[in-house]
N, C-alpha and C positions, 0 to 999 in steps of 0.2 A: 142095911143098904150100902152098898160099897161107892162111892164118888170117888169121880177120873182127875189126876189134878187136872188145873188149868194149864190152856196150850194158848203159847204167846200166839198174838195174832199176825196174821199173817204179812200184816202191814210193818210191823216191827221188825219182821227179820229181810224184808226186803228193801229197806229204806236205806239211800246212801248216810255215807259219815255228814254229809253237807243236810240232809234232811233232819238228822238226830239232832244236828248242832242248832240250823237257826227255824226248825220245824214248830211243829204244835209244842202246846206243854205234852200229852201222849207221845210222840214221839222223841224228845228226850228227858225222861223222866227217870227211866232208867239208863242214858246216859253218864259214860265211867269218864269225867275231865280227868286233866291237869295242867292248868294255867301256870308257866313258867315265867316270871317276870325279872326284868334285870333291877330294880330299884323297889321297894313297898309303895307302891301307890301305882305304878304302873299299869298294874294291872286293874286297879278302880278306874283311872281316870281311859284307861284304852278299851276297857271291857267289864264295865261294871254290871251296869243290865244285862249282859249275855249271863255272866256268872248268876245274877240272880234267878233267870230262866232254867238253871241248871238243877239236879237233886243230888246229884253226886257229884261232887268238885271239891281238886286239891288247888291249892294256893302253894308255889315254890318263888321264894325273892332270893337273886342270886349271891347277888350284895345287901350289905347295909345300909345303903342310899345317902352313907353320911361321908361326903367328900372329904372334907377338913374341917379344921378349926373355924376357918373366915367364916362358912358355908354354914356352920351349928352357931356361930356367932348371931351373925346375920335372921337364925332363926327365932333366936331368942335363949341358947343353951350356952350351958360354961364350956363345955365342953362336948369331943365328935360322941363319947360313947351315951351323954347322955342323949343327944339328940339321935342316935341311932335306935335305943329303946323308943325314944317317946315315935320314932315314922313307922316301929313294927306295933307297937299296941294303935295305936291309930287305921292301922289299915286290919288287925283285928277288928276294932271295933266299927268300924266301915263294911267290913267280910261277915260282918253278927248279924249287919239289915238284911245280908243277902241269903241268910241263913247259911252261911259256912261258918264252921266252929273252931276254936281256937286252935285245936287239937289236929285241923286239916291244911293249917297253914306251917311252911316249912321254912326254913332258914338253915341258907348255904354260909351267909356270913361272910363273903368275901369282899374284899376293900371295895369300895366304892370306886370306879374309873380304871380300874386292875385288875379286873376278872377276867383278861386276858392275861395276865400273870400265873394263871390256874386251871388254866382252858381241860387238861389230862384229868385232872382231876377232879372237873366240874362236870364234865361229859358222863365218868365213872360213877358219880352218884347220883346225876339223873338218870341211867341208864337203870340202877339199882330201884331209885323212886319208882320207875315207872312201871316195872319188873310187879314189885311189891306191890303198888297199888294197882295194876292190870289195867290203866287207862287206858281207854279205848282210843281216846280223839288229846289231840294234844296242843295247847295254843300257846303261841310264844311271837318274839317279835322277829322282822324282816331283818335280811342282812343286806343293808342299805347304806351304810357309811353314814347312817344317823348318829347314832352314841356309840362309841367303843364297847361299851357293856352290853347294848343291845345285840351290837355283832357278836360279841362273843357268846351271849347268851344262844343266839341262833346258831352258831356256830356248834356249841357244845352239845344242842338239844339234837342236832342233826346229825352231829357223830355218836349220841348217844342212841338213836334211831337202828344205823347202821351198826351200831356196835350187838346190842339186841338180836338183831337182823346175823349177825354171823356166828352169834353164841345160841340160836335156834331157838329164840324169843319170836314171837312176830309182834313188828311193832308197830305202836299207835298212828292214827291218819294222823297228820299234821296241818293247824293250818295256820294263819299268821293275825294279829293284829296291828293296826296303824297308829303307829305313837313314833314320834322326834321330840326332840327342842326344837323351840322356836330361834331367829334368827339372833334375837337376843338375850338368847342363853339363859332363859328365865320361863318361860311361857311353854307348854306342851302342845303339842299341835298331832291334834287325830285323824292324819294324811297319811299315804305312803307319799314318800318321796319320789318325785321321776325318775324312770330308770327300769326296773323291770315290770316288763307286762305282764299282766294277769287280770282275769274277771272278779271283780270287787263285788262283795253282798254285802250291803249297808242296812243294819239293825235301827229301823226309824225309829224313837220312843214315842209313846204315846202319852199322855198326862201323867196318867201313872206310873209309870215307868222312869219320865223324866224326872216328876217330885223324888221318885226313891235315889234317880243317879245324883239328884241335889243333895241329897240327905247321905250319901255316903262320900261327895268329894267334901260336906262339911264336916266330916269325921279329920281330914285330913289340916289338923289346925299349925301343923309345922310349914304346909306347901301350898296357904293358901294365895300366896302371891305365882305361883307357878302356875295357878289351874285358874285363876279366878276369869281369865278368858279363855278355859277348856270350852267349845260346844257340848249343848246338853242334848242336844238333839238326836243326836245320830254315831253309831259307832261301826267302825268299816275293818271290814275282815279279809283274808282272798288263801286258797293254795298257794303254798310258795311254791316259786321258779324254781329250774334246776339252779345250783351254785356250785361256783368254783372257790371254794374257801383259801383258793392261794396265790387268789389274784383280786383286786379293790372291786367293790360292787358298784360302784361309777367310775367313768373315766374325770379326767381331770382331779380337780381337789374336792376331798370328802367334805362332805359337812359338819363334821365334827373337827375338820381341821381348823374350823373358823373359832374355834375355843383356844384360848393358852392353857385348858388345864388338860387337854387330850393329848393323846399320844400320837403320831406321825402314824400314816398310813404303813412305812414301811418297816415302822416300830412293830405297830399291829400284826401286820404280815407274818413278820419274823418270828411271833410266836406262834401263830397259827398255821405254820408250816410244821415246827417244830414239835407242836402239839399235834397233829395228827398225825406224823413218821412216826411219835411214840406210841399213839394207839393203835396203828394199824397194823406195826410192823408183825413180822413172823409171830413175833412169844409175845405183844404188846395186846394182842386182839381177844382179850376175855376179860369178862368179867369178872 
């Protein structure tokens, strides 16, 4: 007897990226992520539940999340490099509830609050990641004048998009998740910031869903003073806006200006100007 394979159904191939993402479990099950976060825990505390809805998802943290001495002090380590290992085995072991494995989370490893120090060549290997892993939908954070790393992570993910895009890649939908600091510099907050419009889809938990996002921000035992007034309830997502990565994404002063350990918007600027004349230009634009 000869059997036909099986043919995707018909629902599957016409469902938008926004149906795969926060649809049925059928609908993204074969779902290709990659979650781009700028710190280890980012992406738990912005997008924990989503990730675990998912069956295929990469985990990339851009930096080591370990600021300085004061900062690994404060946490309870002798030092930044030990406290940089203990926030990547922690969001391992937070990524293990969700059922992502060790194996699918990545590290870029750049300084912590500097990843606009790196912007050319943080672009160039998420363009590679994503290349290599074929991900379909891709989630990363807004360019908002929240964290400096945040911008630059959105920044890097989005010339890495275009970069894809002109080396005759097609590249992944993109969409955004809502994570800042809070006003003082301690507390994460699961808001976009005002400023650019866009239609928000907010991921309500259900019991279960909530017990599990409790059960993976207590993996996070170096940041439990930063999250322990995260909401559990609800995670908010949206398309990002067009952007001008060479001009501030608010008028007036950024929110991260209100930090002494950040860098000036026009500091900012100045590499992100610089960094994309070098990826774009005539012989800059490959892979």
């Amino acid at each position: 007897m000869t059997t036909q394979p099986l043919k995707q159904p018909r629902w599957a191939k016409k469902l938008s990226a926004h149906a795969r993402l926060f649809g049925s479990v059928d609908a993204n099950s074969d779902t290709n992520c990659t979650v781009i976060a700028a710190h280890p825990g980012d992406e738990i505390v912005g997008a924990g539940c989503l990730i675990s809805k998912l069956a295929n998802v990469s985990v990339v943290h851009v930096t080591d999340g370990a600021r300085d001495l004061e900062v690994a002090k404060a946490a309870g380590f002798e030092d930044v490099a030990s406290y940089a290992k203990a926030r990547k085995q922690e969001c391992v072991d937070a990524l293990t509830l969700a059922n992502v494995s060790e194996d699918r989370v990545i590290e870029f490893a750049a300084r912590d609050t500097l990843a606009c120090d790196c912007l050319s060549e943080l672009t160039k290997q998420i363009a590679h990641h994503l290349q290599e892993s074929r991900a379909e939908i891709v989630l990363t954070h807004p360019y908002e004048g929240g964290h400096p790393d945040h911008d630059a992570t959105a920044l890097a993910t989005h010339a890495a998009l275009k970069l894809m895009k002109l080396n005759g890649f097609k590249p992944p939908t993109l969409f955004e998740m809502a994570l800042h600091p809070g006003n003082d510099d301690i507390s994460k907050v699961t808001e976009f910031l005002p400023g650019a419009e866009g239609e928000t889809t907010t991921l309500v938990l259900d019991q279960h869903a909530t017990e599990l996002k409790r059960r993976m921000l207590e993996c996070l035992k170096s940041q439990q003073q930063s999250i322990k007034s995260s909401p559990l309830g609800y995670e908010r997502f949206r398309l990002p806006p067009e952007y001008d990565f060479s001009a501030p994404p608010q008028e007036g002063k950024l929110h991260y200006e209100n930090f002494d350990w950040a860098p000036r918007s026009e500091e900012w600027l100045a590499r992100a100007r610089n960094a994309m004349n070098d990826l774009f230009s005539a012989r800059g634009a490959r892979l």
